[in-house]
N, C-alpha and C positions, 0 to 999 in steps of 0.2 A: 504494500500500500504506500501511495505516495504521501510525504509528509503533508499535511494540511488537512488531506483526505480522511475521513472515518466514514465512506458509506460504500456501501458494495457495487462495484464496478459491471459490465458484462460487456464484457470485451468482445463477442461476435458482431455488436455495432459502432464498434472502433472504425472510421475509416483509416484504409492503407497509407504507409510513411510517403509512399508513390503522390496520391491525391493531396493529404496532407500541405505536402512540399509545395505542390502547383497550386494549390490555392494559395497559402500563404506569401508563393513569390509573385503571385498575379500571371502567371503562366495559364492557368486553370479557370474557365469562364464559371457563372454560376450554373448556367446550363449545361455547362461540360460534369463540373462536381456532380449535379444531380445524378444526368447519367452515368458516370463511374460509379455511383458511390449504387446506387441500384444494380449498377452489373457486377458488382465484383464485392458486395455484402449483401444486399436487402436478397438477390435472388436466390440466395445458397441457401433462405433462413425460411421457415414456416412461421408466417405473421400469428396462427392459432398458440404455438409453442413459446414464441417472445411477449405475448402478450399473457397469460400463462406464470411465464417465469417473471414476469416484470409483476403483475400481481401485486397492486398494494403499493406500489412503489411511483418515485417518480422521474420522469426523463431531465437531468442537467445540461446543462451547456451555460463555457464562458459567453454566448454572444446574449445579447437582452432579448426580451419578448422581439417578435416581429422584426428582426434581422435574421437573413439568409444562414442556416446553418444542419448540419443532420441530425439534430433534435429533432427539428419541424418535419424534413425529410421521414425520419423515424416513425412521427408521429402521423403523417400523411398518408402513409402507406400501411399503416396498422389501421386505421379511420376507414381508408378503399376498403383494405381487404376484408375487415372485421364488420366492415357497418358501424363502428361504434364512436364516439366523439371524445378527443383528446384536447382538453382545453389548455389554451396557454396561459399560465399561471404570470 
């Protein structure tokens, strides 16, 4: 666990060091992140089973409400798949 950190992680919706990188150096559009981050995490994963495991819990991210980030990604594609509503807190 990282210092700061006391809450439990799940590292299957980690985006890649690859995506990461390109977004952070502006190489990576927001359109492009989405798509990577769909192809090369969200489709490996069963949204019934993260949502599931998630259970009770709730999605983090450094960016604020209503800024581009895969929280919302995360939360969008559990919302489609699930039918159900992930509010932004």
């Amino acid at each position: 666990m990282m210092k700061g950190y006391r809450f439990k992680k799940y590292p299957a919706l980690r985006p890649s060091l690859g995506l990461l990188r390109g977004w952070k150096d502006g190489t990576v559009t927001e359109v492009e992140y989405a798509e990577r981050y769909y192809e090369e995490t969200l489709s490996v994963l069963h949204p019934q089973k993260v949502c599931d495991d998630l259970d009770g819990k709730i999605l983090l991210c450094h960016e604020p409400p209503g800024v581009f980030c895969h929280r919302r990604l995360v939360a969008g594609w559990l919302e489609r798949a699930l039918h159900i509503r992930i509010p932004e807190l």
